[in-house]
C-alpha positions as MATLAB code, in Angstrom:
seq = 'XXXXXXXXXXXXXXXXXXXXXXXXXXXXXXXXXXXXXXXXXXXXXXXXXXXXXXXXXXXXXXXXXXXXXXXXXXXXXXXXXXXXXXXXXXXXXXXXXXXXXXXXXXXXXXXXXXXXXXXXXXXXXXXXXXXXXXXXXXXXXXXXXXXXXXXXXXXXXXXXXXXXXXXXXXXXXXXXXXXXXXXXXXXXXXXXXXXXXXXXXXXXXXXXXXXXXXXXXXXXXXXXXXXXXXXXXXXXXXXXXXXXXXXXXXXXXXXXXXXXXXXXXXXXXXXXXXXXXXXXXXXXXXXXXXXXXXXXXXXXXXXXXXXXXXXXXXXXXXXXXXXXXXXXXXXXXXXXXXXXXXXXXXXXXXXXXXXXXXXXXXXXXXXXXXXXXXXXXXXXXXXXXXXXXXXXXXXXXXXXXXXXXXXXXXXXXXXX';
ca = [
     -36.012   56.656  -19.981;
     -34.751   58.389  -16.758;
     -33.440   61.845  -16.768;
     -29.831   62.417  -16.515;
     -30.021   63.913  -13.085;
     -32.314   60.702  -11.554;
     -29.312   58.526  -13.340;
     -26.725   60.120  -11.355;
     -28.455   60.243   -7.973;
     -29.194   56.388   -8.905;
     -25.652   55.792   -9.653;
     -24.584   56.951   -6.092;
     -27.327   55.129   -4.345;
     -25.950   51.858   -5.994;
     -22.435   52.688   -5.212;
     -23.077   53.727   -1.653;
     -24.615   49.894   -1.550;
     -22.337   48.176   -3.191;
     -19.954   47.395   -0.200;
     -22.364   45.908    1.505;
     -23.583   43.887   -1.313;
     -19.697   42.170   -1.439;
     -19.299   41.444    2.022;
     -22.672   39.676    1.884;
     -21.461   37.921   -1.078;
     -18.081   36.811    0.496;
     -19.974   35.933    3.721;
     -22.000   33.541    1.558;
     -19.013   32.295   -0.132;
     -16.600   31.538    3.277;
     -13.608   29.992    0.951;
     -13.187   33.198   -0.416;
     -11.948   34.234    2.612;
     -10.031   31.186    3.568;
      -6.165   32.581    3.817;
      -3.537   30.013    1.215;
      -2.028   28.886    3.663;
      -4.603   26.650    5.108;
      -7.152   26.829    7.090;
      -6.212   25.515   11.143;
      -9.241   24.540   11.646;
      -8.685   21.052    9.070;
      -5.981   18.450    8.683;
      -5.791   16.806    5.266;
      -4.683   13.484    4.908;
      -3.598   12.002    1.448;
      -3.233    8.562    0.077;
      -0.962    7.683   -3.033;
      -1.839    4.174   -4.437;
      -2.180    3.100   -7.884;
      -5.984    3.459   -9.008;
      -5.272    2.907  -12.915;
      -4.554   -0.588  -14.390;
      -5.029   -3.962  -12.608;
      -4.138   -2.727   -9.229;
      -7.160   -0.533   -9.827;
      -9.647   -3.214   -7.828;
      -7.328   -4.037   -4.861;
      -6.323   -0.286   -4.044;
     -10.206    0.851   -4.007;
     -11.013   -1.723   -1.367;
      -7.959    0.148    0.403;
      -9.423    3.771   -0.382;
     -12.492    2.579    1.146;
     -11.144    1.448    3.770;
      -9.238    4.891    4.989;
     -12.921    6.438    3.905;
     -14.248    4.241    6.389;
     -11.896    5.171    9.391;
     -11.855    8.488    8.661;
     -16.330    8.700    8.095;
     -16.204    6.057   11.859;
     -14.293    9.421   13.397;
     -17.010   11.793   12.687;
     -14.276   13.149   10.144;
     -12.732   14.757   13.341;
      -9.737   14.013   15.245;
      -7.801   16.377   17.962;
     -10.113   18.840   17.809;
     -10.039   19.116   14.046;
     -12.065   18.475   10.913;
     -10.643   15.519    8.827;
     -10.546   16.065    4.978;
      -9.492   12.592    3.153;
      -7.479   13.216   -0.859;
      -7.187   10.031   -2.402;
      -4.472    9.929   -5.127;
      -3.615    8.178   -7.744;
       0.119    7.234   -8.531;
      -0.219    5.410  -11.452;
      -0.528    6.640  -15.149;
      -2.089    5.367  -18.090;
       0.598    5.164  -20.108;
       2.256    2.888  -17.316;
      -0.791    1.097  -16.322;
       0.590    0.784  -12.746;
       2.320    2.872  -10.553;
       4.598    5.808  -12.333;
       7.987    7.610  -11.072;
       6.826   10.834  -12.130;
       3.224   10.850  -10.678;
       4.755    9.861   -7.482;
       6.859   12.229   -7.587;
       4.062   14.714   -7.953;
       1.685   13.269   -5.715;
       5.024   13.745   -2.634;
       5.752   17.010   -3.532;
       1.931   18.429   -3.904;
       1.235   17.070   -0.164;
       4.340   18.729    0.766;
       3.841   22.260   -0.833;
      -0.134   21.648    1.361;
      -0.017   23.112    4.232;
      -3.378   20.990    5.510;
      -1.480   17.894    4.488;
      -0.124   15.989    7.710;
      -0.150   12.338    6.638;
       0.830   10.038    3.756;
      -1.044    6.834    3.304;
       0.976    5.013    0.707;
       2.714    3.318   -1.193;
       1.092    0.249   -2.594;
       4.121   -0.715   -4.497;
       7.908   -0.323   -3.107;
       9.522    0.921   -5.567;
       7.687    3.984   -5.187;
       7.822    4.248   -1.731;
      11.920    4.963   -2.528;
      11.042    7.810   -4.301;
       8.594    9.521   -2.174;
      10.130    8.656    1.229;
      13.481   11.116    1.369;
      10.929   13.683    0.332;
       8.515   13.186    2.918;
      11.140   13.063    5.900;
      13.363   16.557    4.847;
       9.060   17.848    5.225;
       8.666   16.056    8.786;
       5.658   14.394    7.132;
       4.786   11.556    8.653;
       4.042    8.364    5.895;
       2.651    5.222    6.731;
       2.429    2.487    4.198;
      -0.012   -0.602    4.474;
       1.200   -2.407    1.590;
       4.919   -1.784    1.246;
       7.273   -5.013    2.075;
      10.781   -4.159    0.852;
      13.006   -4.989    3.588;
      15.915   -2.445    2.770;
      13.186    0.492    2.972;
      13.645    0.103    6.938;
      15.624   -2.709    7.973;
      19.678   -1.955    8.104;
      21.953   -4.846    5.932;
      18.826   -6.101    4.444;
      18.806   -4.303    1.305;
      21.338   -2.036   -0.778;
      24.206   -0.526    1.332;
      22.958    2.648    1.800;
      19.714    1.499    2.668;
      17.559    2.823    4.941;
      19.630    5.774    5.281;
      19.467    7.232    2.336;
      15.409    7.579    2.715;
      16.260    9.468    6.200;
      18.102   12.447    4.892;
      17.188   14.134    8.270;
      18.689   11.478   10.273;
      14.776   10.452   11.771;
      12.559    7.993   10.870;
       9.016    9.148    9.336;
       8.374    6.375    7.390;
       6.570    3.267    9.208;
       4.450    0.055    7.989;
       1.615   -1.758    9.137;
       2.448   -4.663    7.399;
       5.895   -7.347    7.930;
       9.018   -6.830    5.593;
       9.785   -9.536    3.129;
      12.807  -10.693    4.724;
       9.744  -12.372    7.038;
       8.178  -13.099    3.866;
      10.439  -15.313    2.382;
      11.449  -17.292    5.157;
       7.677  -17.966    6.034;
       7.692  -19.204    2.324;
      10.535  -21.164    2.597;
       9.039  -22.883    5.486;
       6.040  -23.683    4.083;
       7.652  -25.123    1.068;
       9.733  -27.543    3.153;
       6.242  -28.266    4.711;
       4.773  -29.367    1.100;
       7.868  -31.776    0.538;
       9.623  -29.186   -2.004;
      13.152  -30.559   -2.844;
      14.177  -28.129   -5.259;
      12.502  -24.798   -6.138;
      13.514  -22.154   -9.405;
      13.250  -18.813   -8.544;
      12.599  -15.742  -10.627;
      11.640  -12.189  -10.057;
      10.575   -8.973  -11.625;
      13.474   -6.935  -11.554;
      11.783   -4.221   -9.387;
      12.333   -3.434   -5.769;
      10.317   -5.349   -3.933;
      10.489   -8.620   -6.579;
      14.045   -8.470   -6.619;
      14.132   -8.613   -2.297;
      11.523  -10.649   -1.788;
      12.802  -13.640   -4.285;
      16.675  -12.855   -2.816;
      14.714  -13.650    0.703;
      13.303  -16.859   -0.500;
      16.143  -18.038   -1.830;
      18.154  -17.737    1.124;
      15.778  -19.304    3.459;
      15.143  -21.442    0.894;
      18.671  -22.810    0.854;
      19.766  -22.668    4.087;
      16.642  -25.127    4.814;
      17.631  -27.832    2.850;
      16.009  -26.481   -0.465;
      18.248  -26.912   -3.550;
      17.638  -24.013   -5.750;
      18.262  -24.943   -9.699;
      18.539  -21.003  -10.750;
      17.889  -17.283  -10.448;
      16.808  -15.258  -12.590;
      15.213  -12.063  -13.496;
      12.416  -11.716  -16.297;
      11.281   -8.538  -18.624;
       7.735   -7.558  -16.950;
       6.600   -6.963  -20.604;
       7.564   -9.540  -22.455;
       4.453  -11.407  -24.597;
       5.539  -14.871  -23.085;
       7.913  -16.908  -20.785;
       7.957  -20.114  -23.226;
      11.868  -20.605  -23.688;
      12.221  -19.665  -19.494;
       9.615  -22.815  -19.017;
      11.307  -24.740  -21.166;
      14.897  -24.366  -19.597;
      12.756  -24.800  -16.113;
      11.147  -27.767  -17.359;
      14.396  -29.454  -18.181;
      15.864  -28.913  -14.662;
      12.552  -30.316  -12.697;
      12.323  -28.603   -9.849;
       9.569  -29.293   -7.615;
       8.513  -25.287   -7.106;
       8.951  -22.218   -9.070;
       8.938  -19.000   -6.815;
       8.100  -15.672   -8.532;
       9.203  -12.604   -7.135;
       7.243   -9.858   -8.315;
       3.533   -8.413   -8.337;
       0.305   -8.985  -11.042;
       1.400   -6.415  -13.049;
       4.776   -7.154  -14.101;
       3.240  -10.630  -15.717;
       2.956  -12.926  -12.933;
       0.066  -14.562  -14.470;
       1.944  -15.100  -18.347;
       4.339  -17.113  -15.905;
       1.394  -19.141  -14.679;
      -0.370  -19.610  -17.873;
       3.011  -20.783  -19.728;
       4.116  -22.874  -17.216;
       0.837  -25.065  -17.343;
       1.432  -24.227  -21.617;
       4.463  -25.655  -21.205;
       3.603  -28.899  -19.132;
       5.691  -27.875  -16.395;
       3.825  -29.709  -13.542;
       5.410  -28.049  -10.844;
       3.913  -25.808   -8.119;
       3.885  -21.919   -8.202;
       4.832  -19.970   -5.325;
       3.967  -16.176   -5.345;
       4.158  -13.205   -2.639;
       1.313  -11.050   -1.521;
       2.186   -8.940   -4.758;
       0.296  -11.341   -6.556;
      -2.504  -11.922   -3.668;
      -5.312  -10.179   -6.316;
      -8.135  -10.877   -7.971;
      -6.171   -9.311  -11.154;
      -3.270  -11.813  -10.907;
      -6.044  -14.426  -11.081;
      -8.108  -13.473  -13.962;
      -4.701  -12.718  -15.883;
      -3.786  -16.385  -15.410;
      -6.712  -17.689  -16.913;
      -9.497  -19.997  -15.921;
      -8.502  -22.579  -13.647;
      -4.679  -22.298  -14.363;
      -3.820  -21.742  -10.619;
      -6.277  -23.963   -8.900;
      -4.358  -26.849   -7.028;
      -1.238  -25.518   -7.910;
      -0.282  -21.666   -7.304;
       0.630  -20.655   -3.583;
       0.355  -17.655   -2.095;
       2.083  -15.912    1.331;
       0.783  -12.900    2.718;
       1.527  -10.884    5.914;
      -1.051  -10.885    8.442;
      -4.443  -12.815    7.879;
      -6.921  -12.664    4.825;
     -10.088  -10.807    5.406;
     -12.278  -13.231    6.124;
      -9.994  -14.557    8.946;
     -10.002  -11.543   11.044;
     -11.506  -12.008   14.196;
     -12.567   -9.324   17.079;
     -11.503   -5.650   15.689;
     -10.940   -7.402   12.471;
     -14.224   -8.421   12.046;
     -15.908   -5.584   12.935;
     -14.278   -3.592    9.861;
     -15.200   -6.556    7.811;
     -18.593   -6.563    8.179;
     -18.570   -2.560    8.429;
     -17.138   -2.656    4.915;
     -19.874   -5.288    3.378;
     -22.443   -3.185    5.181;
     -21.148    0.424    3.695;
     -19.694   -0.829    0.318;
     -21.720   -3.737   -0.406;
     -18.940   -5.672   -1.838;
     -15.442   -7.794   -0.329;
     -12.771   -6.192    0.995;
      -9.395   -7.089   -1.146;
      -6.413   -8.394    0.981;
      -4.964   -4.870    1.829;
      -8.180   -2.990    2.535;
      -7.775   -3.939    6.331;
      -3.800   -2.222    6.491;
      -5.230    0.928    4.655;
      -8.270    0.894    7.555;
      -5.316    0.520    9.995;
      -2.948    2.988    8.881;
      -5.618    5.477    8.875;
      -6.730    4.861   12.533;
      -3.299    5.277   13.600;
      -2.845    8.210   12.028;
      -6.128    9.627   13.700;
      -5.084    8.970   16.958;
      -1.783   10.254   16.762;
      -3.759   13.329   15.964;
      -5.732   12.983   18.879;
      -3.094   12.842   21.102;
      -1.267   15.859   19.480;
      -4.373   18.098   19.584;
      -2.031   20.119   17.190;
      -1.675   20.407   13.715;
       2.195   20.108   13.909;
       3.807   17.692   11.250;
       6.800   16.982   13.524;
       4.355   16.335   16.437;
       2.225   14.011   14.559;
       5.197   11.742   13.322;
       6.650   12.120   16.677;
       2.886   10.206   18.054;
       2.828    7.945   15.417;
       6.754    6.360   16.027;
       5.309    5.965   19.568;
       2.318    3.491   18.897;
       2.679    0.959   21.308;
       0.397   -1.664   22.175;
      -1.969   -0.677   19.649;
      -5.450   -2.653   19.445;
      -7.004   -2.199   16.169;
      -8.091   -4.366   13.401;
      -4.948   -6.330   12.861;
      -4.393   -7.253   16.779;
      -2.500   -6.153   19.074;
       1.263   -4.269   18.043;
       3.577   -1.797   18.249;
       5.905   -0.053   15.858;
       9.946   -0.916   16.662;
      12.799    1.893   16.121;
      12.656    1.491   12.612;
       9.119    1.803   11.484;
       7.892   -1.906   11.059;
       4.985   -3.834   13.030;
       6.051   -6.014   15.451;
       3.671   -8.548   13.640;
       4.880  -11.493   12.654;
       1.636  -13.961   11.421;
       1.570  -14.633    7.373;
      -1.185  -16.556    5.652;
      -0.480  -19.286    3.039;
      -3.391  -19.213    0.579;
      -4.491  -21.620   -2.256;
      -6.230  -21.465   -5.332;
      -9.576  -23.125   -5.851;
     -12.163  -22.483   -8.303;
     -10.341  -19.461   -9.436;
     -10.965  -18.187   -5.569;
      -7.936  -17.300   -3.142;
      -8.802  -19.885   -0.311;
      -7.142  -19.678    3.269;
      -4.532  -23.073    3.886;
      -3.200  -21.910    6.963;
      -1.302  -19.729    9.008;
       2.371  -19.129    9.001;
       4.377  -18.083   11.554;
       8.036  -16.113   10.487;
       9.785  -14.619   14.035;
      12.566  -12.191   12.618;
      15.392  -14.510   11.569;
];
């Protein structure tokens, strides 16, 4: 045991060193030092899609593709590192996309300094929550999914639509894919095609359901089409048996469902063939999933459920298109989903508005993003207009075969 004096002269020794000893320590361990407000040396860019419940599959393949555009970058833009945060904006309790989590997910890329971009929403409903948030923040969000038409386009929607998701009087939010006033004319116009006389329409009550039958209708009508009802359904109900049957009775060549996979678009498909009602099923890209197929059942859609869809399927993507597509069988092994091309897009205009700025400046990098003209990427050629939206106009119509989506052809929807 040492003496009391060689203690003591040890003890100062140690504590003469120890200094030294924690700066080493923090040098090893550089996020120690990193200040709360963010380092400037990285931009963070978030995405909020729903990655619990049946949207699960078809939001992955759009993960993986902003994982892809940001890894093809070097994970660098404007002289920047580029850190990717997926998020998830659904809840289990929900099993698709939640209010609250939204909410959260907004307001947590806010409060980030890093944070300059928002990837998202899948669903529109939530976009209307997170999008006055993001604008009073000058945070720029891009959607590739989102098709409400009141979330941009003036006397399309409710009355104080868009405005009341501009608070600041600018526009931050911006799409990569067409609106579903395009939607449901391009539907209507394929219907007329396929000898439809008289269609049924329903819809899911929710935003984008709600707009995208109303669209549908409309087009529907004023082409000739008569329509024999409208009518919303409960998204959780076990079954649609007396709606078929009142359907049934009326005989309309077409039933058009508003809505997406998870609010029960394949209980409609499963009782209507239940139910013997013969007639075709008509269903926006809400239902363009591999979910809203394996909820239907085996073989309950082939020959008989439609589907439109803005832009082109995956495996009709040519030149920049292609590329990704073969990128993404080559780094994920698997298919990309429908939407896995728009995330891919969203992302590389987001990284070159970046580039541009050579800043990290919110308010600078929504400023570069409203001015994408022009733009070559993956989906062709386009620009964004005044209010956010892709001057793109091409939809797909897709069939069912074999329990496989199948491209029909393409449909063409100028703005009416």
């Amino acid at each position: 045991m040492p003496s009391p004096a060689h203690r003591n002269a040890s003890c100062r020794a140690n504590c003469a060193r120890r200094p030294l000893a924690v700066l080493v320590t923090l040098l090893c361990l550089p996020w120690l030092l990193a200040p709360t407000t963010g380092a400037a040396e990285s931009i963070t860019i978030v995405s909020s899609l729903p990655l619990t419940g049946s949207s699960a599959a078809q939001c992955q393949t759009m993960v993986n593709g902003i994982t892809m555009a940001v890894e093809q970058a070097g994970a660098a833009a404007g002289g920047y590192s580029i850190v990717y945060k997926s998020l998830d904006d659904a809840s289990p309790e929900a099993a698709s996309w939640d209010p609250k989590v939204e909410a959260t997910n907004a307001d947590n890329a806010i409060a980030d300094p890093d944070v300059m971009a928002y990837i998202g929403t899948y669903n529109s409903g939530a976009a209307k929550i997170s999008m006055p948030k993001l604008n009073l923040a000058s945070l720029v969000m891009i959607s590739p999914a989102n098709t409400a038409s009141g979330l941009t386009k003036p006397g399309l929607g409710e009355k104080n639509e868009p405005e009341v998701y501009r608070p600041t009087g600018k526009v931050t939010y911006f799409r990569v894919v067409p609106a579903d006033d395009m939607q449901g004319l391009a539907g209507a116009r394929w219907a007329v095609a396929m000898g439809v006389k008289s269609a049924y329409v329903l819809n899911d009550r929710e935003v984008y359901g709600i707009g995208v039958a109303a669209s549908f209708r409309d087009h529907a009508k004023a082409l000739g089409i008569t329509i024999l009802g409208f009518d919303g359904i409960d998204g959780k109900a076990a079954n649609y048996r007396s709606t078929v049957s009142r359907m049934r009775n009326l005989h309309p060549d077409l039933v058009y469902f508003g809505g997406i996979t998870q609010n029960n678009g394949g209980q409609i498909a499963k009782d209507m063939v239940n139910g013997g009602l013969k007639a075709k099923l008509m269903v926006p890209d809400g239902c363009y999933e591999k979910a809203f197929i394996d909820a239907a059942g085996e073989h309950t859609l082939d020959g008989r459920c439609f589907v439109t869809f803005g832009g082109l399927p995956p495996d009709q993507l040519t030149g920049k298109g292609k590329l990704f597509v073969d990128a993404y069988r080559a780094r994920f092994g698997a298919e990309p989903e429908a939407y896995a091309a728009y995330a891919y897009e969203a992302a590389n205009v987001v990284l070159a508005a970046i580039r541009r700025v050579h800043a990290k400046d919110r308010a600078a990098i929504c400023a570069a993003v409203a001015a994408t003209k022009d733009y070559d990427g993956a989906l062709g050629r386009w620009s964004f207009d005044a209010n956010g939206d892709t001057s793109l106009t091409t939809f797909s119509g897709i069939g069912v075969t074999d329990d496989r989506f199948v491209f029909v052809t393409a449909l063409t929807a100028p703005t009416p």
